[in-house]
GUMAR-568376 format. One record per residue: z, y, x of N, C-alpha, C in turn. Coordinates in steps of 0.05 Angstrom, whole numbers, plus 5000, padded with zeros to 4 digits. Example, Ala and Ser with C-alpha at 12.3 -4.5 7.8 and 13.67 -1.06 7.14 Angstrom:
515648865264515649105246515649345264;514249555257514349795273515750015258;
END
This chain:
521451574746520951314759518351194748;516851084763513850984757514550654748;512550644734512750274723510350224743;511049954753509949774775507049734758;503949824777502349864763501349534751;503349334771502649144765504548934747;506049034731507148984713506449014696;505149164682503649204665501249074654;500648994628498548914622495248994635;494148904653490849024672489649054636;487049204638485549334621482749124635;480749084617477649024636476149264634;473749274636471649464648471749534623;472149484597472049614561473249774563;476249784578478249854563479649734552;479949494549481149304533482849124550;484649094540487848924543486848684549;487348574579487048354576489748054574;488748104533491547874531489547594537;487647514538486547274531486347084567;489347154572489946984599490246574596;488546444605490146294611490246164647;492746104641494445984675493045644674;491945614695491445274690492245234723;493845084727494744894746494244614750;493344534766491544414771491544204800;491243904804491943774831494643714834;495743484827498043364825499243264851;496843244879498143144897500443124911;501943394913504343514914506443514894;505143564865507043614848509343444834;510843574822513043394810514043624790;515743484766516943634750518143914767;519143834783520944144792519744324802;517644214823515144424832513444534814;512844424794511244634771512844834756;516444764756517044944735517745114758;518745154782519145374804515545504807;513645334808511145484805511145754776;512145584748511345754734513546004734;515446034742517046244746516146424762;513946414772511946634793510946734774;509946604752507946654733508246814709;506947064701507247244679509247114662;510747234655513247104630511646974604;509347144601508447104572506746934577;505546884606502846714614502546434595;500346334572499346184564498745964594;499445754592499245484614498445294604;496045154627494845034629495444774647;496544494639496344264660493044124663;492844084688489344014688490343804699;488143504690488343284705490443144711;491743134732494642964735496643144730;496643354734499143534736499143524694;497843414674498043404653500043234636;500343034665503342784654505442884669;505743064686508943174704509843344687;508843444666511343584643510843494619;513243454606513743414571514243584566;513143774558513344124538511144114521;511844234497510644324483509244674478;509844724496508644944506506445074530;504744754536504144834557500244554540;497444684544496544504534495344274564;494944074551494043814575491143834569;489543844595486243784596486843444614;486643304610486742984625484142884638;481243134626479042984640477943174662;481243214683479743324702480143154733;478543094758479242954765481343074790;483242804804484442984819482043074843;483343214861481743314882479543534880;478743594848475943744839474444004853;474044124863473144334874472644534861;472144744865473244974839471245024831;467644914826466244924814467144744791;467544484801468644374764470244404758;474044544768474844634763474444854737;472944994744472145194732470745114700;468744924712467044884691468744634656;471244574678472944484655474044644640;475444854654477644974640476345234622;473945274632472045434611470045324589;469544984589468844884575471044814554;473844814555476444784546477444974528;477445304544477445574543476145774550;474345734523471545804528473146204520;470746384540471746664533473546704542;475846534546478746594563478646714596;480546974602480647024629482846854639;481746654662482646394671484446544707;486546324702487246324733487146114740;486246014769486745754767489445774798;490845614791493745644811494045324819;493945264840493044934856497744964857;497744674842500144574843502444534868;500344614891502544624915502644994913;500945174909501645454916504445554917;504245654933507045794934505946084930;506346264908505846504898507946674901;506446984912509047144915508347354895;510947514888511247714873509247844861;508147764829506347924816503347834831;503247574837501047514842498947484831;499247404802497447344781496647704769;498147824764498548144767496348164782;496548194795494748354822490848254823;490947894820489147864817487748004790;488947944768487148084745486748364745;488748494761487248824765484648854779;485248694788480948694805479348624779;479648524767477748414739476548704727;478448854734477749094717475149154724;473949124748470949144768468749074744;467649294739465449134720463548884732;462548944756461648754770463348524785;466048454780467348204790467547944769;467447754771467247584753469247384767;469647404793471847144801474047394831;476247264832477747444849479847204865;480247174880480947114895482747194926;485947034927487247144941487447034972;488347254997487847095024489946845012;489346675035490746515041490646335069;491046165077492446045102490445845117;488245895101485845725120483045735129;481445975099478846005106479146355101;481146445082481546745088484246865093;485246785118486746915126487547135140;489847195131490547525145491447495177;491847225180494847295207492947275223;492847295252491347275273491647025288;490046945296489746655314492446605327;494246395324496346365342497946605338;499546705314500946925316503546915323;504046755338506646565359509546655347;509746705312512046735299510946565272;513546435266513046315238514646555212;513146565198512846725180512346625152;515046755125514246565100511646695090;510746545065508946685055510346945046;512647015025514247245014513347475045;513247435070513347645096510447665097;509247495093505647575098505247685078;505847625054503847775028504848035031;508048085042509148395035507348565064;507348465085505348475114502848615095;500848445081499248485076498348795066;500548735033501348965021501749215033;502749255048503949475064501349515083;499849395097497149345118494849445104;494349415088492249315070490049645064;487849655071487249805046487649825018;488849615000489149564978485949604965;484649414981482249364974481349044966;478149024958476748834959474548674974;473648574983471348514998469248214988;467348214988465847924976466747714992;467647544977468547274996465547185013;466247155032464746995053465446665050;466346565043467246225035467046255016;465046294997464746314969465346064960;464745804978463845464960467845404970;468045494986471445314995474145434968;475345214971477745334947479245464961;481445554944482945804944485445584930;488845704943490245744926490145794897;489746024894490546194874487446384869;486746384841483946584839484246644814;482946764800482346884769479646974764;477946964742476446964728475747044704;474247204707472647254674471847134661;473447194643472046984615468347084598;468447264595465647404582463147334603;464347464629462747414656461947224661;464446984670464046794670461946554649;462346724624461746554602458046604605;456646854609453347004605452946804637;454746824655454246734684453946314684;455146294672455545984671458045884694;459645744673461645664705460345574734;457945344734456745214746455245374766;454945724761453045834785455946084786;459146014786459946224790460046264828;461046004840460645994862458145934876;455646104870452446014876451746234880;451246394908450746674913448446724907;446246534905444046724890443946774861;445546594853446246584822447846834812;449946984835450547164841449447484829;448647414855445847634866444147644837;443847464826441547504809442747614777;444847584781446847684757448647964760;447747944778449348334792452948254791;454148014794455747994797457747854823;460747914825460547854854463647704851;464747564866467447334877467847494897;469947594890471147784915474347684922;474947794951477947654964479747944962;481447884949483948154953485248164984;484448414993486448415013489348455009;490548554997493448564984495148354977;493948044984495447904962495147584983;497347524988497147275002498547044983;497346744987497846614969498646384988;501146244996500846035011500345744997;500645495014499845235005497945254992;496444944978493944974962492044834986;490244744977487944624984487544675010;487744615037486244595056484844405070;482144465085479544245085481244145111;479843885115482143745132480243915169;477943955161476744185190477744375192;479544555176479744755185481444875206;483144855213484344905239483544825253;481244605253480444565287478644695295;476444755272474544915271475245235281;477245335272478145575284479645625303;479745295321481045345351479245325365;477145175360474545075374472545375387;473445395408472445635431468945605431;468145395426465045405425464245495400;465845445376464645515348466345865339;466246005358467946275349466846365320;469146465309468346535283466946785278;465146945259464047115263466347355260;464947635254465647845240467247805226;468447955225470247865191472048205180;470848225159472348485143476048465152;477648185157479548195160480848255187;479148305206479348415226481748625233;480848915220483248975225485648915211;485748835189488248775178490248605196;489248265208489548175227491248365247;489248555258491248705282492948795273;493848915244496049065249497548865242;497048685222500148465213501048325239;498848325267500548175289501448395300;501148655301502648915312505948815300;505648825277507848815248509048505260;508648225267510148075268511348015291;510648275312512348325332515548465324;515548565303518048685297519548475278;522548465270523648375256524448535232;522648795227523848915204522648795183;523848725154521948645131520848895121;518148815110516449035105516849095075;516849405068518049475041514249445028;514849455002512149414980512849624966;512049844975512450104952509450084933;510550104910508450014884508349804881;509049604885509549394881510949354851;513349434854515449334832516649624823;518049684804519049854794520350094803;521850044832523150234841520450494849;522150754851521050994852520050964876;517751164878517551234921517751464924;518851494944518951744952517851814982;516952084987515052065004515452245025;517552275049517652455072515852685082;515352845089513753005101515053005119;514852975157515952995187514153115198;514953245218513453225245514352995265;512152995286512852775302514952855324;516952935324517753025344520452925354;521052725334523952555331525652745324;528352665338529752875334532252825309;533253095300535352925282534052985260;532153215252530453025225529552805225;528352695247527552395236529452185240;532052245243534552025242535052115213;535652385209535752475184534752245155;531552255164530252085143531051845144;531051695175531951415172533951355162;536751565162539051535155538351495121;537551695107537451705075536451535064;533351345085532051165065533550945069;535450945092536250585095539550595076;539850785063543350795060541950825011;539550935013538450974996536750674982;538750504975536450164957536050134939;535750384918534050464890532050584893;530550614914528050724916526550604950;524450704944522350634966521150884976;521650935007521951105030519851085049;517951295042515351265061515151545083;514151565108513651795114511751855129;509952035114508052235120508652445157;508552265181508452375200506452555210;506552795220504252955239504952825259;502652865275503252835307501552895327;501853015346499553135362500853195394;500253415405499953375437501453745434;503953715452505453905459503654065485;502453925498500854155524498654215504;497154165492494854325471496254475448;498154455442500354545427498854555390;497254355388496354265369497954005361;499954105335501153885327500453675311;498753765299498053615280495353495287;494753305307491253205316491752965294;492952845284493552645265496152525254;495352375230497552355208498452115211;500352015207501151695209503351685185;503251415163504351365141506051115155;508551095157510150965164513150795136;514450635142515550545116518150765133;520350755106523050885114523550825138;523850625143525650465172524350565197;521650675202520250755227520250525246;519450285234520650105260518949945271;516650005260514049875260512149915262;509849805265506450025268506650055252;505250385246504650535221502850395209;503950345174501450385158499050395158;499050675166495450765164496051045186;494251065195493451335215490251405214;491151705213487251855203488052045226;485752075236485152375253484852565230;485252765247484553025241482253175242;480253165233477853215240478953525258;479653715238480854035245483653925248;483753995286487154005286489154185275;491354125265494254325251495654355275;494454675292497354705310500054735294;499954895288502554935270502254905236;502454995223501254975194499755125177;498454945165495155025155495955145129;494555335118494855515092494255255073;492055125081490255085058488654825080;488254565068486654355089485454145070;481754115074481453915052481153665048;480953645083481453335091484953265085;486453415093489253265089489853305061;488853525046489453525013488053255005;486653215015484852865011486152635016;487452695045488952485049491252435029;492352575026495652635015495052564995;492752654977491352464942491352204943;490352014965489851844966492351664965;494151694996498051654995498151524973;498751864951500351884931499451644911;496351694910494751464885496251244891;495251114922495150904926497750714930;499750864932502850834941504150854915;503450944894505451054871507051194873;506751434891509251594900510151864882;513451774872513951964849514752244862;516352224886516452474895515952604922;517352774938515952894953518353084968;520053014989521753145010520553185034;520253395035519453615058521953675086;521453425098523653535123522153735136;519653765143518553915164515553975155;514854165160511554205157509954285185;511554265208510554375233507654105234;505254135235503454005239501653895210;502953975184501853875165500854125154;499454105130499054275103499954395088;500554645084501654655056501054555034;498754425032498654275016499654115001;502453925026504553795023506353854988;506054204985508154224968505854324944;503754194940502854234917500954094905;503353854908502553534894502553494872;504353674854504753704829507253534824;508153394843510753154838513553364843;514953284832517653344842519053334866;518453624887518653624912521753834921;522653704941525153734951524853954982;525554114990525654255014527754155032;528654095058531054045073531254235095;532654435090533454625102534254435138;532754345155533654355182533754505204;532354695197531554995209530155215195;529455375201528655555178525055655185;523955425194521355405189519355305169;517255405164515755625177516455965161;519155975154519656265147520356395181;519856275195520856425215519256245246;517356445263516256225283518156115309;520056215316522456195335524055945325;522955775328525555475309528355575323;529655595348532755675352532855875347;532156085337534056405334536056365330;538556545337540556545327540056855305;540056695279540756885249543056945250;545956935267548157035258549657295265;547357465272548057665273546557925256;549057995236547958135213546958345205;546158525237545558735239543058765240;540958445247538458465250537358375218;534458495216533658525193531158335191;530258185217528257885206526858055194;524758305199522858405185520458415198;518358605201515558545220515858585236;517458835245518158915276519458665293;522258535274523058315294521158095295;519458045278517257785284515657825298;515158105303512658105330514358135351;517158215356519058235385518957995389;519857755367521357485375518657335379;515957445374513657285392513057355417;513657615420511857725448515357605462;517357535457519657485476519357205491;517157045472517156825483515856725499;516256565525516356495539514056245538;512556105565510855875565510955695549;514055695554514955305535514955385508;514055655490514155595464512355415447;513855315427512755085413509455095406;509755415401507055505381505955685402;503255635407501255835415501156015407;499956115381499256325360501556535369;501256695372503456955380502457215357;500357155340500057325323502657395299;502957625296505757635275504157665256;501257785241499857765212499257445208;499657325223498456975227501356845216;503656935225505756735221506956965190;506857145188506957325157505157165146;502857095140500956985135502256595122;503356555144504556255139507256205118;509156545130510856585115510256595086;508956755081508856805051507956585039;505256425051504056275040506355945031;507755985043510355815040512155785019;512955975027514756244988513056124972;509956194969508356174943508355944932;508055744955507255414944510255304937;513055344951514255284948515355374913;515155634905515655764887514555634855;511555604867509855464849510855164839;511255044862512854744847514854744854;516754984848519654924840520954804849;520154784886522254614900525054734891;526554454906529654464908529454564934;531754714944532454744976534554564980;535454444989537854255007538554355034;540954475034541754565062544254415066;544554435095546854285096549554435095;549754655103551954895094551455125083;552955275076552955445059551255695077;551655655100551455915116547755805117;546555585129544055505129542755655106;544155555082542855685054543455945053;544756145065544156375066541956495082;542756375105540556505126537356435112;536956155114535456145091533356315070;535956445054534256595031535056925045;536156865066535957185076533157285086;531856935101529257075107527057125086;527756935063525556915040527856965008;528657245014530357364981528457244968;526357174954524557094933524356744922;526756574944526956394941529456354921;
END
């Protein structure tokens, strides 16, 4: 089982542990005793806290220090320039007293710090960088957008374009900040001229917090359309996503394992199969690696689609195929690329193989702990119905070139070569052999037939 990469202490660009956090909360307009201590329960357990300005008389603790000369309303240039004149060298968050923060928020921001070139980070939120799309005619908490996001997301960065407007929720370098001056952190040529950059997480939504009293009108206003925006697609898919009512899972997120399907697109009862295991399965997190392609070109595999357990929603992510997978590829270095990427980016500990009709072998030589599911006995065999129960036939080269030349228009697979599907056969045995899959059959007789075609299994 993997530890949540964001549970863990972030490292900066040294190598070095970043303990020298502090949390400053900040703008009392909203707040009250009870709203700061449900705020700080978002917040790292160990997180050092900061009351700025008014929010410095809404708690009596002795555990938390008071700055009093900050004013209310401040904008996060003097924001900034207090709580680093206060905590000087310190990597700062600053968290606005109405935020509503979801899971591992403060987490997430400081893993971007690691950027040698980031000095401020910053999360979407609900008015100048938002994810949802104009009018997304469902109300939605923040907990459903940030997991939307998560799941949507490249799990990337981009330079804030509202560099001067506040944010919810942001974090900061202390060293950076400190050679940079608080006063030119939000000053793009000040920027520019420091090789450093204020960048927006796409991964991470932060609701409530500061909004300018223009902004929603400004972004209904048909004469002032807003430009470009990197959030573009994200946008489309989270309004694809808030057409459905499924909640969206956060694999890597938090502690539980992932585990990672291999399908073809073809439905069927492997893919009830999967839905059945990941939804009856709530100790782990259930992703799947779909082929999919075009039965009259009989190229299955023209592209990949990463979907959560449940199938119930736009995919994840989808890549073409540059080289289509009619049936399955020995060896592929675009999808060995893709599948690296998955695994990185997902935290995925293991690896169940319902199907490889349209993928890689690649699939089984992830190095993770990978599972086989006996639903037919492909690709040891190109005929997916044969009937194996008759014990007189010997499934050797003679019957693999009869049971191709027998087939008929509607077969699944073009390729009618028997050195081509020997070729697939073996190469199957090998990879599977090499990482020590499990086989999973569902009867005893499956798991014979099974290793009748591949004794070496």
């Amino acid at each position: 089982m993997h530890a949540s990469p964001f549970a863990a202490p972030p490292s900066d660009g040294d190598g070095l542990v970043l303990r020298d956090v502090r949390v400053c909360i900040h703008d009392a307009d909203a707040a009250s005793p009870a709203r700061l201590e449900a705020l700080r329960s978002r917040l790292p357990a160990d997180a050092r806290i900061a009351l700025l300005g008014a929010c410095a008389a809404m708690v009596d603790r002795d555990d938390v220090v008071r700055v009093h000369d900050v004013d209310a309303g401040s904008d996060d240039r003097a924001l900034l320039e207090a709580a680093a004149r206060r905590f000087p060298g310190e990597h700062l968050v600053l968290v606005h007293a109405d935020a509503e923060l979801p899971e591992f928020g403060c987490e997430r921001l400081l893993r971007a710090l690691d950027r040698a070139d980031v000095v401020g980070v910053r999360a979407l939120d609900a008015a100048w960088r938002r994810p949802l799309p104009r009018d997304p005619g469902v109300e939605a908490s923040v907990a459903r957008v940030d997991a939307l996001c998560f799941a949507h997301s490249e799990r990337a960065f981009f330079d804030d374009p509202h560099l001067s407007l506040p944010s919810p929720l942001s974090a900061w370098h202390g060293d950076r900040l400190a050679r940079l001056g608080a006063a030119n952190a939000v000053d793009r040529d000040a920027l520019d001229a420091a090789g450093l950059r204020v960048v927006v997480l796409d991964h991470l939504f932060a609701g409530g917090g500061p909004t300018p009293r223009d902004a929603r009108a400004r972004e209904h206003d048909p004469s002032d359309p807003e430009p470009p925006s990197p959030l573009a697609p994200l946008r489309q898919r989270i309004a694809a996503a808030l057409a459905t009512t499924a909640a969206p899972a956060q694999p890597g997120l938090d502690a539980k394992p992932v585990i990672l399907h291999v399908l073809h697109g073809w439905g069927g009862g492997a893919e009830r199969w999967v839905r059945d295991f990941a939804a009856a399965d709530a100790h782990a997190h259930h992703l799947v690696l779909v082929a999919r392609g075009s039965f009259a070109r009989s190229r299955h595999g023209e592209w990949l689609e990463l979907h959560d357990g449940a199938m119930s929603g736009p995919p994840l992510r989808r890549w073409p195929l540059p080289r289509p997978i009619a049936d399955t590829a020995l060896a592929d270095r675009t999808y060995r690329d893709l599948l690296a990427d998955v695994l990185r980016t997902f935290s995925v500990d293991a690896v169940i193989v319902s199907s490889l009709i349209g993928h890689s072998l690649d699939a089984l030589r992830t190095g993770l702990p990978t599972t086989c599911i006996v639903h037919d006995h492909y690709p040891l065999w190109p005929t997916l119905h044969r009937d194996f129960g008759d014990a007189t036939l010997r499934f050797d080269e003679a019957q693999r070139a009869a049971d191709l030349a027998a087939q008929g228009d509607d077969a699944e697979f073009a390729n009618r070569d028997a050195a081509h599907w020997r070729r697939v056969r073996d190469g199957f045995v090998a990879a599977a052999l090499a990482a020590r899959a499990a086989l999973v059959a569902p009867s005893r007789s499956a798991l014979a037939n099974e290793l009748r075609l591949a004794p070496e299994l």
